[in-house]
TITI-35751 format. One record per atom (N, C-alpha, C): residue number from 1; atom name; x, y, z. Coordinates in nm, 2 decimals. Example, Ala and Ser with C-alpha at 12.3 -4.5 7.8 and 13.67 -1.06 7.14 Angstrom:
BEGIN
[1 N [1.32 -0.57 0.78]] [1 CA [1.23 -0.45 0.78]] [1 C [1.32 -0.33 0.78]] [2 N [1.28 -0.22 0.71]] [2 CA [1.37 -0.11 0.71]] [2 C [1.29 0.00 0.79]] 
# end
This chain:
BEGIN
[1 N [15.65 2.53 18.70]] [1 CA [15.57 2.57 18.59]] [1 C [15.44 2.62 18.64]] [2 N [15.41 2.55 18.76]] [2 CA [15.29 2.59 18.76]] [2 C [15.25 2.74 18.91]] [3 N [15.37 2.75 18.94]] [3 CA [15.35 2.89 19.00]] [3 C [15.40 3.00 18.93]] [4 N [15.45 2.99 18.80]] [4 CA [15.47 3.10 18.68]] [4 C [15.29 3.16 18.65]] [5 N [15.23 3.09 18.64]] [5 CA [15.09 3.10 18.59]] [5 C [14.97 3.03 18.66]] [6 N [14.84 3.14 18.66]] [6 CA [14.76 3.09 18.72]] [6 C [14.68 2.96 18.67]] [7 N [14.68 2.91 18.56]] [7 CA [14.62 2.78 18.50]] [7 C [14.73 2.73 18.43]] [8 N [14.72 2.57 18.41]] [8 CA [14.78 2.48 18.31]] [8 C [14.77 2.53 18.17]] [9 N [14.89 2.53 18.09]] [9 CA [14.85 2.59 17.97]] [9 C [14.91 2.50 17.90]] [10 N [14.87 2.41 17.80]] [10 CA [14.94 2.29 17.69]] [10 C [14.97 2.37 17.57]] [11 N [15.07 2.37 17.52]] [11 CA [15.19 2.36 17.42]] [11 C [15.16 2.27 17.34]] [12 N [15.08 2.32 17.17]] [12 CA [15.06 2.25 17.08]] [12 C [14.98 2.33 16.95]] [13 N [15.02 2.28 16.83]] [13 CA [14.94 2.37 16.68]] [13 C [14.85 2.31 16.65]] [14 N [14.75 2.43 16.63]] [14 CA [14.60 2.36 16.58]] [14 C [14.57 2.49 16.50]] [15 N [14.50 2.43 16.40]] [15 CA [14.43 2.54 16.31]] [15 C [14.26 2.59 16.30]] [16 N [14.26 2.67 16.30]] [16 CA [14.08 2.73 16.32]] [16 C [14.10 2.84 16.24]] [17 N [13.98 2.92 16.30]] [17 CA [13.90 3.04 16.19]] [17 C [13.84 3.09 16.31]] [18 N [13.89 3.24 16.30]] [18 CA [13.83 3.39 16.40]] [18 C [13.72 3.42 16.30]] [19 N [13.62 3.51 16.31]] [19 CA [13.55 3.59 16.26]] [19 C [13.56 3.69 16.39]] [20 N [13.62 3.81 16.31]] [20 CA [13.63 3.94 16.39]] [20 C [13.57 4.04 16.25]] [21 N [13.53 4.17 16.30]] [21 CA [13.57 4.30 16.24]] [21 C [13.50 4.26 16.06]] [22 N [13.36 4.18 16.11]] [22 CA [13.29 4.12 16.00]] [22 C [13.42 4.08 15.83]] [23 N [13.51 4.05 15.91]] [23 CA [13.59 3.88 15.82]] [23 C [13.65 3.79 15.94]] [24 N [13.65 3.71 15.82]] [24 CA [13.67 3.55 15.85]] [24 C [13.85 3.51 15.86]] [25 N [13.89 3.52 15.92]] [25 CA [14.02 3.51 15.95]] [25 C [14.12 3.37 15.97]] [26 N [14.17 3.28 15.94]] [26 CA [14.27 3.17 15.95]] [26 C [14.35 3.15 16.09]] [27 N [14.39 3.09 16.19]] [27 CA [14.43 3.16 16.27]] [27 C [14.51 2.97 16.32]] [28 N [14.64 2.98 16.38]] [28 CA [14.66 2.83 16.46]] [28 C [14.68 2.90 16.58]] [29 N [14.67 2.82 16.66]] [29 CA [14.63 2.84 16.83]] [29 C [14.80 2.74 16.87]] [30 N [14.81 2.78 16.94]] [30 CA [14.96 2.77 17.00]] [30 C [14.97 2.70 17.13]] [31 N [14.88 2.79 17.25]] [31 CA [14.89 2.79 17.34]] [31 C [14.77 2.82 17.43]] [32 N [14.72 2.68 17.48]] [32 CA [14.56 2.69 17.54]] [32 C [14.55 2.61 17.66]] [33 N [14.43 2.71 17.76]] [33 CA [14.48 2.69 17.89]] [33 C [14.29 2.67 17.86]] [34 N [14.20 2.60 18.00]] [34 CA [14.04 2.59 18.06]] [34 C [14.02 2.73 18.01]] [35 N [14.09 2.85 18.05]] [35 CA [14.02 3.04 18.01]] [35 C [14.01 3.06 17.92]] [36 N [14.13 3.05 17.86]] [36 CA [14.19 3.09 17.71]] [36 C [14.31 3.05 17.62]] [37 N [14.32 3.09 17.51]] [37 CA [14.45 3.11 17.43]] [37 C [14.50 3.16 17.36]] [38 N [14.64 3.15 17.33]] [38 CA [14.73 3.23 17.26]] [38 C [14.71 3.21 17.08]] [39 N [14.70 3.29 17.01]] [39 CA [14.66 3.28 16.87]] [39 C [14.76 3.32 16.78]] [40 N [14.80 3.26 16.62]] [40 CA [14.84 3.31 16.56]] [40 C [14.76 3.36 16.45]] [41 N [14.75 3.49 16.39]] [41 CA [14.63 3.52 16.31]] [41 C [14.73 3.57 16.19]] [42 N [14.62 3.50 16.08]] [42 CA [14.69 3.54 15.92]] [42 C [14.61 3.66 15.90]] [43 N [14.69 3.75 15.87]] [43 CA [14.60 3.89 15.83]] [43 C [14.50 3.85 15.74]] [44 N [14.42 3.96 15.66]] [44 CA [14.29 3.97 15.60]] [44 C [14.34 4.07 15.53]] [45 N [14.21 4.12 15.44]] [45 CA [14.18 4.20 15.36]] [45 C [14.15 4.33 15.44]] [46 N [14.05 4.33 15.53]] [46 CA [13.98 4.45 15.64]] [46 C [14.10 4.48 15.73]] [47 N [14.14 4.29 15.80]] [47 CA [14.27 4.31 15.91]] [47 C [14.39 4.28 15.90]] [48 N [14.46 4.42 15.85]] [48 CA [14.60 4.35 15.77]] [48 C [14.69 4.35 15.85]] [49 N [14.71 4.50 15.97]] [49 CA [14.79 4.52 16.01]] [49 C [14.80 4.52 16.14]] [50 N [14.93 4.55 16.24]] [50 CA [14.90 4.53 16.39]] [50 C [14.80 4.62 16.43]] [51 N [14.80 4.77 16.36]] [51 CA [14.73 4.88 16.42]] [51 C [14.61 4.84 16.31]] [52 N [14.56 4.81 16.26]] [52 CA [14.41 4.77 16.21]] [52 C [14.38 4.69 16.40]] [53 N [14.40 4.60 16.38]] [53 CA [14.38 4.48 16.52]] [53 C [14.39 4.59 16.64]] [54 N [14.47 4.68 16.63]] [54 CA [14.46 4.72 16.82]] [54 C [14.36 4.85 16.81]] [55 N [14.32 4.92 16.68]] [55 CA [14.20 4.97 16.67]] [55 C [14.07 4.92 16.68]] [56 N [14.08 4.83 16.62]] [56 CA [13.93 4.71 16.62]] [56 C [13.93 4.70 16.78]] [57 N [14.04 4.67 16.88]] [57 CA [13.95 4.61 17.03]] [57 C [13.96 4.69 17.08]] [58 N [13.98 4.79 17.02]] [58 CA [13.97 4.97 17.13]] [58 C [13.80 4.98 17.10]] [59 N [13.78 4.95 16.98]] [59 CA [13.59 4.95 17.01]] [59 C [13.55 4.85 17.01]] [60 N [13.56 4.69 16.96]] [60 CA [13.50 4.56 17.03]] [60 C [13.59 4.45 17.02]] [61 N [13.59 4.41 17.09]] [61 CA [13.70 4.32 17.18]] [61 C [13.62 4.13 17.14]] [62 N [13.49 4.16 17.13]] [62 CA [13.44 4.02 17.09]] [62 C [13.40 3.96 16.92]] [63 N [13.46 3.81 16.93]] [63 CA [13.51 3.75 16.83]] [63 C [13.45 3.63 16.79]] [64 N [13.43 3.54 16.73]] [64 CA [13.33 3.44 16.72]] [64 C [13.49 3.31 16.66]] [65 N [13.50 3.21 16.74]] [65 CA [13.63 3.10 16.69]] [65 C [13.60 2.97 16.65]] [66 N [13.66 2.91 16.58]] [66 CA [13.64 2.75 16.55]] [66 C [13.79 2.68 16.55]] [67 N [13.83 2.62 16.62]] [67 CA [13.90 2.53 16.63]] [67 C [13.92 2.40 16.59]] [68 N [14.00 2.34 16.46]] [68 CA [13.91 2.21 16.42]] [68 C [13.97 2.12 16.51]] [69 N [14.06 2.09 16.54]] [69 CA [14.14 2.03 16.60]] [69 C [14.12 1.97 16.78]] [70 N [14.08 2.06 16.84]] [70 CA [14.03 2.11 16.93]] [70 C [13.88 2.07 16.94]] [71 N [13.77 2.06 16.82]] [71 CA [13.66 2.06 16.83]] [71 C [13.57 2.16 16.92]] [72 N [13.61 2.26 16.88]] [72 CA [13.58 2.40 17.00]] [72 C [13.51 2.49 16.90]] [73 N [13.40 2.55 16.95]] [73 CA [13.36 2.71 16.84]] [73 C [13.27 2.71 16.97]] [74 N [13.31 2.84 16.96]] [74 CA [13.19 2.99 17.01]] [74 C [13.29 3.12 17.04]] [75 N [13.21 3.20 17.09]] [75 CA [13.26 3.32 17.14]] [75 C [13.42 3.40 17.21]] [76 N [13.48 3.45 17.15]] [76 CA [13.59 3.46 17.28]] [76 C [13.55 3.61 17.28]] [77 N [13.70 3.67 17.40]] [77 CA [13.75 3.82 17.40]] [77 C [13.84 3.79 17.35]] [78 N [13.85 3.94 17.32]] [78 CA [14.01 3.95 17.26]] [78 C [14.08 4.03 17.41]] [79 N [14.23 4.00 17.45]] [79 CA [14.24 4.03 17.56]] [79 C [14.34 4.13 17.53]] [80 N [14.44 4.09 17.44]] [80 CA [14.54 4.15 17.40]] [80 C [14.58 4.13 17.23]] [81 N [14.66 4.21 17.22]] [81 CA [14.75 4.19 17.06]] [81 C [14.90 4.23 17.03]] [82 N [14.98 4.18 16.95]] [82 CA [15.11 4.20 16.96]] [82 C [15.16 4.12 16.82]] [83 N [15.24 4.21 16.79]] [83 CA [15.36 4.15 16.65]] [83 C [15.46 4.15 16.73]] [84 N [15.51 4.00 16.67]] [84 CA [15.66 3.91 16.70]] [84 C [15.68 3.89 16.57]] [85 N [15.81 3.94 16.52]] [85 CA [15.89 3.86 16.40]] [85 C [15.78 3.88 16.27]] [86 N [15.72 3.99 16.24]] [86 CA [15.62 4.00 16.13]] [86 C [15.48 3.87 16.11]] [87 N [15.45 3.83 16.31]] [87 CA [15.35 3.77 16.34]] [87 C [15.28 3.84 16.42]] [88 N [15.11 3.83 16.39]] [88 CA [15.03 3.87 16.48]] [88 C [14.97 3.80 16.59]] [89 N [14.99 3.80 16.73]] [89 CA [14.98 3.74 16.82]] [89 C [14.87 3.80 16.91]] [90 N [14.74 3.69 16.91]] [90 CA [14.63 3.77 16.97]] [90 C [14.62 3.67 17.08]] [91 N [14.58 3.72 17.24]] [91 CA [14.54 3.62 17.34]] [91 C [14.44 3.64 17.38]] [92 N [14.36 3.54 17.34]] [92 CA [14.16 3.53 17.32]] [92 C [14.15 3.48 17.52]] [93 N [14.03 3.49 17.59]] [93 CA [13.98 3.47 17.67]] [93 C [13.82 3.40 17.60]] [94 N [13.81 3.26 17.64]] [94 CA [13.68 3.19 17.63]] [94 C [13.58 3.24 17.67]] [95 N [13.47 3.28 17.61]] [95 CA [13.32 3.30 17.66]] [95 C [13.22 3.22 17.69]] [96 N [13.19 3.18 17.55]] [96 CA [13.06 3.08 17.55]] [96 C [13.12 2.98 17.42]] [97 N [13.19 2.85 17.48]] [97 CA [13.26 2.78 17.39]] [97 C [13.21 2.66 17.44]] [98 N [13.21 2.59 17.35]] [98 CA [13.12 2.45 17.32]] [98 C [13.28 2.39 17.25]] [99 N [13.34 2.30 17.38]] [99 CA [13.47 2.20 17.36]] [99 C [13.41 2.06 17.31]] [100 N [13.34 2.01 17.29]] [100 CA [13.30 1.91 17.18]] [100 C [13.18 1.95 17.08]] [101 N [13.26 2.00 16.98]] [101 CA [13.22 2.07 16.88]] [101 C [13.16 1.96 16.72]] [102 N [13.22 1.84 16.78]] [102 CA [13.23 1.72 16.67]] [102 C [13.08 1.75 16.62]] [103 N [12.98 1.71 16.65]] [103 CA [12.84 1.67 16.60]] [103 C [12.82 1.83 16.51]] [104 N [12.90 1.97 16.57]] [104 CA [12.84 2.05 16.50]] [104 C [12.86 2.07 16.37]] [105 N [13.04 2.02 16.39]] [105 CA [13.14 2.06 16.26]] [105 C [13.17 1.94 16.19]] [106 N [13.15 1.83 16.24]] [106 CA [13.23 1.74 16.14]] [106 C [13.17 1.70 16.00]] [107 N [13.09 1.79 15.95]] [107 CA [13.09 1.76 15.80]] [107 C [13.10 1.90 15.76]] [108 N [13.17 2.00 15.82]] [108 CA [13.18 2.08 15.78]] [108 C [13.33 2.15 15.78]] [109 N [13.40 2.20 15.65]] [109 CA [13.53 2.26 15.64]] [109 C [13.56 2.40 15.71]] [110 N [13.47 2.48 15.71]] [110 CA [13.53 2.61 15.76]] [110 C [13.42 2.63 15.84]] [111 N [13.47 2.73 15.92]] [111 CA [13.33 2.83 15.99]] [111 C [13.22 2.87 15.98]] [112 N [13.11 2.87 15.99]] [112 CA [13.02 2.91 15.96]] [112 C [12.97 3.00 16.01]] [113 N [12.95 3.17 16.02]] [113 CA [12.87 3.27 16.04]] [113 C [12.74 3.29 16.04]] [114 N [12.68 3.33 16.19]] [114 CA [12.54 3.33 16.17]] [114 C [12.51 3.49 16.11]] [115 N [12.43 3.50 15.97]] [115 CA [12.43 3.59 15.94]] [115 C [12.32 3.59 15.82]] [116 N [12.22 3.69 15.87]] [116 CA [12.09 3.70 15.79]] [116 C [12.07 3.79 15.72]] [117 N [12.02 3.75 15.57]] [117 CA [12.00 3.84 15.48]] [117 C [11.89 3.77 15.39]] [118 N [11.88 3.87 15.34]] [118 CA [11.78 3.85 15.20]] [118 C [11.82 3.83 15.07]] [119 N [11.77 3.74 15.00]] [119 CA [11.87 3.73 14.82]] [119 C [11.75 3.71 14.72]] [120 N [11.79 3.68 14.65]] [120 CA [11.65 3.61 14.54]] [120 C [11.79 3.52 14.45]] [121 N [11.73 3.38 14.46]] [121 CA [11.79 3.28 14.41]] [121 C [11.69 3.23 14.27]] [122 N [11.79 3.24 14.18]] [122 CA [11.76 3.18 14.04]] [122 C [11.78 3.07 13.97]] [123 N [11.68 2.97 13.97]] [123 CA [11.63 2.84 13.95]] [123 C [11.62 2.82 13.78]] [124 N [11.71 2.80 13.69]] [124 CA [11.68 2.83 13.56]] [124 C [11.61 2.91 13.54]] [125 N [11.47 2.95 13.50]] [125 CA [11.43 3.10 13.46]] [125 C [11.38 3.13 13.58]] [126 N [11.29 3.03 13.70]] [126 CA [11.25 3.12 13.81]] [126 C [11.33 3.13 13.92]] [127 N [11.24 3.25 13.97]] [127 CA [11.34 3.37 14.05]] [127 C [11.23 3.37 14.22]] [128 N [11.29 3.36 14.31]] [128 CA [11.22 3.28 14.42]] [128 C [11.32 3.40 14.54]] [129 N [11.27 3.45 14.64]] [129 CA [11.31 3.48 14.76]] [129 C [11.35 3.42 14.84]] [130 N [11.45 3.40 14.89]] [130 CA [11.51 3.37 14.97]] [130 C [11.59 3.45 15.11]] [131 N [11.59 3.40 15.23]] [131 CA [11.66 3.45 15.37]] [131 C [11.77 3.34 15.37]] [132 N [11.89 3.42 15.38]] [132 CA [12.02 3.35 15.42]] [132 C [12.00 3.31 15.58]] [133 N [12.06 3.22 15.60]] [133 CA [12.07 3.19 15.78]] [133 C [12.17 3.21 15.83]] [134 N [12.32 3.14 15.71]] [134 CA [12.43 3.10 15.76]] [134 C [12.49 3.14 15.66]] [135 N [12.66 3.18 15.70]] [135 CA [12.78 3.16 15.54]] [135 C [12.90 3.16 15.58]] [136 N [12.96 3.08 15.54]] [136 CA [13.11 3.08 15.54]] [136 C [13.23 3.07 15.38]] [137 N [13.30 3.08 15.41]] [137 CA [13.40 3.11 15.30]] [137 C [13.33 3.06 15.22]] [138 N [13.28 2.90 15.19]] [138 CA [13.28 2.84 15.06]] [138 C [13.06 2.81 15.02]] [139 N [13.04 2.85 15.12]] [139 CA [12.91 2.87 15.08]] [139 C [12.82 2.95 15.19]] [140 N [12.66 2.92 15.14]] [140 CA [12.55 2.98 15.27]] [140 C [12.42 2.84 15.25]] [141 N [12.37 2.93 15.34]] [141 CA [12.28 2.84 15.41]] [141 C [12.13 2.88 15.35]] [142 N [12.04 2.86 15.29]] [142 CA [11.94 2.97 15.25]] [142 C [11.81 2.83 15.28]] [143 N [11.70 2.95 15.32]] [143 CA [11.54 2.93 15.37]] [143 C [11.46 3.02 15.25]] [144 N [11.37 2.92 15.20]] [144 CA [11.25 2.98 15.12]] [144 C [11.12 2.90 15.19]] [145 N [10.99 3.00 15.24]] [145 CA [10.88 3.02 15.27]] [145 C [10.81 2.93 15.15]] [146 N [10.80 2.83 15.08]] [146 CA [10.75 2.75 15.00]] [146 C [10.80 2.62 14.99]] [147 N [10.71 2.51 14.99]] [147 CA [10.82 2.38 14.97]] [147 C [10.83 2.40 14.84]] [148 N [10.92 2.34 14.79]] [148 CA [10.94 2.29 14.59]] [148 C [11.03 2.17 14.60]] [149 N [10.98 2.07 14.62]] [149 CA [11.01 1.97 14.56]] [149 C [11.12 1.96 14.40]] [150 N [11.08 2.02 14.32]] [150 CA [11.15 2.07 14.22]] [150 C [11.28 2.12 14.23]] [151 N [11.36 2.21 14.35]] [151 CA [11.45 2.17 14.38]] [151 C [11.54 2.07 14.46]] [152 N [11.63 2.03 14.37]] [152 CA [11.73 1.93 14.39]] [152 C [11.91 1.92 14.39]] [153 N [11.92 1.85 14.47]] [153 CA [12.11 1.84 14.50]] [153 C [12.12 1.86 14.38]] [154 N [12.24 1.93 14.34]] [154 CA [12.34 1.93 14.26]] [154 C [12.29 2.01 14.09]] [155 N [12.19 2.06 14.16]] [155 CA [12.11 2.19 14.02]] [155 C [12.22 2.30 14.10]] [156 N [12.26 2.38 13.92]] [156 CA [12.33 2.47 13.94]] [156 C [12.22 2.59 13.92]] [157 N [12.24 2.71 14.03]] [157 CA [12.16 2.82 14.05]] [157 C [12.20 2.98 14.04]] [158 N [12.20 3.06 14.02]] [158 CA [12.27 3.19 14.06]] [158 C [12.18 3.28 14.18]] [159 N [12.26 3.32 14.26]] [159 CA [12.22 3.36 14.35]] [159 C [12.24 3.57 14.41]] [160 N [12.16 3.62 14.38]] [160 CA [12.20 3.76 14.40]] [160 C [12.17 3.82 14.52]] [161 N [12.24 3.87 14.64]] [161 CA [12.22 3.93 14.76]] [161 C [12.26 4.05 14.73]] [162 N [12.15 4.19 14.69]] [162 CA [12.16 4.35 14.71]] [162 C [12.23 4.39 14.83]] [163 N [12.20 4.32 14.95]] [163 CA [12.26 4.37 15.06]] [163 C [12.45 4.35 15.09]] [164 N [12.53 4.30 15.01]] [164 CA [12.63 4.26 14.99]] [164 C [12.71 4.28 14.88]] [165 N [12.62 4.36 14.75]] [165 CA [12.61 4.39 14.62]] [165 C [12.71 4.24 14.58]] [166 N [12.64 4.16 14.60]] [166 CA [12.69 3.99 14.54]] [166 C [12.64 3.93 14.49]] [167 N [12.67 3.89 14.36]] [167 CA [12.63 3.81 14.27]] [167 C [12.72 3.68 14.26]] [168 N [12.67 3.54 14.22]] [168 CA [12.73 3.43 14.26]] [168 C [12.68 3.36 14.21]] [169 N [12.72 3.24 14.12]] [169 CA [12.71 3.10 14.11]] [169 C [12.71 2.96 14.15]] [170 N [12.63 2.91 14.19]] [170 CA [12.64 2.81 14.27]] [170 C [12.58 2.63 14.27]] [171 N [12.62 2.55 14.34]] [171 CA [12.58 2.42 14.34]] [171 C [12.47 2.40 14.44]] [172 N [12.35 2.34 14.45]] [172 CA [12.24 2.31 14.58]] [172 C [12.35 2.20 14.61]] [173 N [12.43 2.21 14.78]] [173 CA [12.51 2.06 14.77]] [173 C [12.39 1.96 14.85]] [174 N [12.23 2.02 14.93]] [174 CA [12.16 1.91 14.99]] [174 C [12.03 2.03 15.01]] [175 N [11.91 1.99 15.04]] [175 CA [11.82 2.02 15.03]] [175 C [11.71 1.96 15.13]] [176 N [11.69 2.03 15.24]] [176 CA [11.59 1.97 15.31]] [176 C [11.38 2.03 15.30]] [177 N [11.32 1.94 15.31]] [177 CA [11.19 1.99 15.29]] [177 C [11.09 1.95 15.40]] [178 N [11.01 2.09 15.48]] [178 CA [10.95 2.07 15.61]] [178 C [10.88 2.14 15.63]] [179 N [10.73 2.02 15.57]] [179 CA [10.60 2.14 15.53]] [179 C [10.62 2.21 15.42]] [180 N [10.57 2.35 15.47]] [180 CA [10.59 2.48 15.32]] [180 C [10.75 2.52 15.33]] [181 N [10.84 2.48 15.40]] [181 CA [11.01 2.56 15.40]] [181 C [11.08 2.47 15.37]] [182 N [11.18 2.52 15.27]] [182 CA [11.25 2.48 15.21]] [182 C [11.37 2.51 15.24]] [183 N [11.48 2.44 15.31]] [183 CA [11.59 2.50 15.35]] [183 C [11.70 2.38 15.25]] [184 N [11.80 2.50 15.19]] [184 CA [11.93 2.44 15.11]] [184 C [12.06 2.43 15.18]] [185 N [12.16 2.40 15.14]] [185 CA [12.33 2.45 15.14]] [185 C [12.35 2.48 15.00]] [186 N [12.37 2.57 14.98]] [186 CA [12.47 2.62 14.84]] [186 C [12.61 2.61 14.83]] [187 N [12.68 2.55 14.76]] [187 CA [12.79 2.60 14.78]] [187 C [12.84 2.70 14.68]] [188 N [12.96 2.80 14.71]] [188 CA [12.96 2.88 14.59]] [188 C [13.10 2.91 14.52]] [189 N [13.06 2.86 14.33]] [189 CA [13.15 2.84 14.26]] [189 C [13.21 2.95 14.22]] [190 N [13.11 3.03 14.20]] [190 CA [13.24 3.22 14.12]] [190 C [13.15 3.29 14.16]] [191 N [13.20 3.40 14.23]] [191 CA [13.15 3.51 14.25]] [191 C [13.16 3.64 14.17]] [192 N [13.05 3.72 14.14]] [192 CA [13.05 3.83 14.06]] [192 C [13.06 3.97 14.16]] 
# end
């Protein structure tokens, strides 16, 4: 086995989340060696098909991964892509991956993207500015330049980002305060 291939490669299912081609993708990993591994990816909305995927790494080949199982997130390539049996089979090469991922992820269900924007979040009647930091499927991360005490866990808010044309309702699930900044988790209940 081991002069078939230049590394050890272990035989085993685990489930994570790609973010490629600005979405968030579902993906179980099959087959992972110290370089890399073999992926199974559930299409998308943007990435449905084989030729969507072999277009995307003809212009960028880099991908951002979470592995829960594994306790793994950061960076891969994409090295290759291929449909077997009406499955998409992608084999990622490791970049900048952080294999004990526990302290980052373990209170957290899905992936988190680093990704900055601007919103204006609405507090019963007031309307406050806010910078996103972070988001993933079921919420974001948001920073306001003011402390307020006045907000609190579990006040429901609506949240509008122009840059995403998105409108959203949502829970504060925790609220930290440091100095004049005020940083939340939202999580989000319906989207408009």
């Amino acid at each position: 086995m081991f002069k078939e291939r230049k590394e050890y490669r272990k035989k085993f299912n685990a489930t994570g989340q790609l973010y490629v081609g600005g979405e968030t993708l579902s993906l179980s990993c099959y087959d992972v060696s110290v370089k890399g591994a073999m992926l199974e990816i559930i299409p998308g909305e943007l990435l449905a098909t084989i030729e969507d995927f072999e277009a995307l790494i003809g212009e960028n080949r880099r991908a951002e991964i979470y592995v829960e199982d594994l306790m793994m997130s950061g960076e891969v390539d994409i090295v290759w892509v291929k449909q077997e049996h009406n499955h998409i089979l992608m084999g990622v090469e490791f970049l900048n991956v952080v294999h004990n991922a526990n302290k980052l992820w373990r209170k957290r269900r899905n992936y988190r993207k680093e990704q900055p924007f601007s919103a204006e979040l609405i507090v019963e009647k007031d309307h406050f500015q806010v910078e996103g930091i972070n988001c993933s499927k079921e919420g974001v991360c948001l920073r306001m330049m003011v402390s307020l005490p006045s907000i609190k866990k579990d006040t429901l808010v609506k949240l509008k980002v122009q840059q995403f044309a998105l409108n959203a309702f949502g829970k504060i699930m925790w609220v930290k305060h440091d100095g004049e900044i005020t940083t939340l988790g939202l999580q989000i209940i319906t989207l408009r």
